[in-house]
C-alpha positions in Angstrom: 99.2 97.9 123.0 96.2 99.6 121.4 95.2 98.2 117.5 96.2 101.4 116.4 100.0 100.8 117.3 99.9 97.5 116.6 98.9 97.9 113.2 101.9 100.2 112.3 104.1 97.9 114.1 103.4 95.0 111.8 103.3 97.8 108.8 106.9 98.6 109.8 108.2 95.0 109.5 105.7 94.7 106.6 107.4 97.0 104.4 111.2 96.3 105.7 110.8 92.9 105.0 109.3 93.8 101.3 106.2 91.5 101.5 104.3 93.9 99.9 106.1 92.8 96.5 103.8 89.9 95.7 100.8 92.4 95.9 102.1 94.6 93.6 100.5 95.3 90.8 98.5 98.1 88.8 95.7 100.3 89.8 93.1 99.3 86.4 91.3 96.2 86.9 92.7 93.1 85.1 89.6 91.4 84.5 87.7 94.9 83.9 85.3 94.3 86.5 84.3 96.7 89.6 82.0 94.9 92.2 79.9 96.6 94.6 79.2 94.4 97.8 78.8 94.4 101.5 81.2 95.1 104.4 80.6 91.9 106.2 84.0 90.5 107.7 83.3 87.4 106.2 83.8 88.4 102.6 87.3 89.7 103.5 88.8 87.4 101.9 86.1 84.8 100.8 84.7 86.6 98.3 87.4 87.1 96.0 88.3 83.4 96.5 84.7 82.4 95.6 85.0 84.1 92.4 88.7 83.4 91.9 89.7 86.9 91.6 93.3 87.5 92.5 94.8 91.0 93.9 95.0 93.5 91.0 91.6 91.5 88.9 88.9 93.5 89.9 88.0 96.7 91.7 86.0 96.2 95.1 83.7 99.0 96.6 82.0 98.0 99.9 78.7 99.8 101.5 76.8 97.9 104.4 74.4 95.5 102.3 75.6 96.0 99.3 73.3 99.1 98.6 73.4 102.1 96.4 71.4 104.4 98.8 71.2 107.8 96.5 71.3 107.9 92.3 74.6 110.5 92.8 76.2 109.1 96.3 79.3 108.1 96.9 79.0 104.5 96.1 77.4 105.0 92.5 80.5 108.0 91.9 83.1 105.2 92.7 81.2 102.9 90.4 81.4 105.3 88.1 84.9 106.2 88.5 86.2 102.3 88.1 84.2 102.1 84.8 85.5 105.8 83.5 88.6 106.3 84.7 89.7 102.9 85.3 88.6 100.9 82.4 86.1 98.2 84.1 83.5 96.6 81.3 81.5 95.2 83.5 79.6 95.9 87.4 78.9 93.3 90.0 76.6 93.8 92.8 77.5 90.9 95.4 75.1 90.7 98.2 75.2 88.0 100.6 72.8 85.9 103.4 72.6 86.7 106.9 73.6 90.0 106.1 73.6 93.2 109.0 71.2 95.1 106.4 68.3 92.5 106.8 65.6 94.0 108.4 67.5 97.1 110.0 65.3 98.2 112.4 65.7 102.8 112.5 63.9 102.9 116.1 66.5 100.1 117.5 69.3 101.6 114.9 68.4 105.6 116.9 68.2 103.9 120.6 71.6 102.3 120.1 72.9 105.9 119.1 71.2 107.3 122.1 72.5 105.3 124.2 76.1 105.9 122.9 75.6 109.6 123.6 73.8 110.9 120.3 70.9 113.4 121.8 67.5 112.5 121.5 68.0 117.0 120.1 70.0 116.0 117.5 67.9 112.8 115.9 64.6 115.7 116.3 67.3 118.5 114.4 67.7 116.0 111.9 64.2 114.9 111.5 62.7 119.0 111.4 66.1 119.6 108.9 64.0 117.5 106.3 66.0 113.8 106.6 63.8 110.9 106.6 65.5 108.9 109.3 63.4 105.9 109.1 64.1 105.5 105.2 67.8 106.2 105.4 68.1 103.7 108.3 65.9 101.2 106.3 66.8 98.1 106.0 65.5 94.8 103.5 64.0 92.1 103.8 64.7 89.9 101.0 68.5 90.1 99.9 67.8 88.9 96.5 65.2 92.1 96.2 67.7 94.3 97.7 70.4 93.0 95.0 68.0 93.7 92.1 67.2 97.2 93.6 70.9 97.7 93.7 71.6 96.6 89.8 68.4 98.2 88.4 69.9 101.5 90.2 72.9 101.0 88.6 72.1 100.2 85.7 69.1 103.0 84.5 71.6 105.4 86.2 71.9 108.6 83.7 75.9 108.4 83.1 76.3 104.6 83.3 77.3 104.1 79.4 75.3 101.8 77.1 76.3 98.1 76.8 78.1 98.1 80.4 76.7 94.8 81.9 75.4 94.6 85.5 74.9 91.7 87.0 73.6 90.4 90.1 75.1 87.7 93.0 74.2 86.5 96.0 77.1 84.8 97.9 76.8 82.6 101.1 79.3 83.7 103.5 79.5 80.6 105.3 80.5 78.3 101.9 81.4 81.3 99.2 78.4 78.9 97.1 77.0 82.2 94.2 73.6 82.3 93.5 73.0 84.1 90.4 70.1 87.2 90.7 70.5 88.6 87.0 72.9 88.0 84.5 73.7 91.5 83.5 74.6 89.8 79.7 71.1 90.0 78.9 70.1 92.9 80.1 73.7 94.3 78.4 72.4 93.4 75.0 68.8 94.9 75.1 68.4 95.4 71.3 67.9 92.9 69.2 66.3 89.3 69.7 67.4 88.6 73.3 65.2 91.3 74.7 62.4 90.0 72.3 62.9 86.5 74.0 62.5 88.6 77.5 59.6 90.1 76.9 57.6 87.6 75.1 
């Protein structure tokens, strides 16, 4: 049986059975808090343990590394969204070690697509249409750099509202131990004496 068909087999028992009931819940944020982190398998279901969020706390985007690529793409629009429309107070960027996005490699990234039947005229089309493959398929080498890049991106972003904190994680996704990058509370609260204290 292919995983397509067995997924909607288990849905169908899944739903006739009614387990969805102890999942139910709204779609605003409990804890008003989005968090942006990585796809990695491992945070499935670790991540929100780590940081004791139950279903219906928090709103979860996912991007490979925990990256917001472009100011106005679809990652920061969700962000966005979750604190607009949604009513999170606070953002989370959650990256992680051992992470897919260290040191992505563009020449290995365009042979693998090669090799799976992308044309070597297609990568050029894309290269003479004006996108900077290498940058796009760029990866980092230091995930607590890549974290800050994420939350100063975030946070200096033109329609992200004053006083909204953003902070900054990094998780291990073989223990769920958080290391903390920036603690968006003092960034949050820029005026007054704390930001004296930060840049004295």
């Amino acid at each position: 049986m292919k995983l397509l068909d067995q997924i909607l087999e288990h849905n169908h028992t899944f739903v006739e059975t009614e387990k969805y009931k102890e999942f139910q819940t709204s779609k605003f944020p409990d804890k008003k808090m989005v968090i942006l982190t990585c796809m990695d398998t491992r945070l499935v279901e670790l991540l929100p343990q780590a940081m004791n969020f139950k279903n219906g706390d928090v709103k979860i985007v996912k991007s490979a590394g925990a990256v917001v690529a472009h100011p106005f793409g679809g990652i920061m629009r969700s962000l966005l969204v979750a604190v607009y429309e949604l009513g999170a107070d606070e953002i989370c960027v959650v990256g992680h070690h051992d992470c897919g996005m260290s040191k992505l490699d563009a020449g290995s990234f365009l042979g693998k697509a090669e090799a799976r039947g992308v044309s070597a005229e297609k990568i050029d089309m894309l290269r003479y249409s004006g996108v900077h493959l290498e940058e796009w398929l760029k990866g980092f080498e230091k995930v607590e750099d890549s974290v800050t890049h994420s939350v100063e991106a975030i946070k200096n972003h033109p329609l992200l509202p004053e006083g909204v904190p953003v902070h900054g994680l990094v998780i291990d996704p073989g223990t769920g131990k958080l290391d903390e990058v920036i603690n968006g509370y003092a960034s949050a609260s820029s005026q007054g004496p704390d930001q004296t204290r930060q840049d004295a």
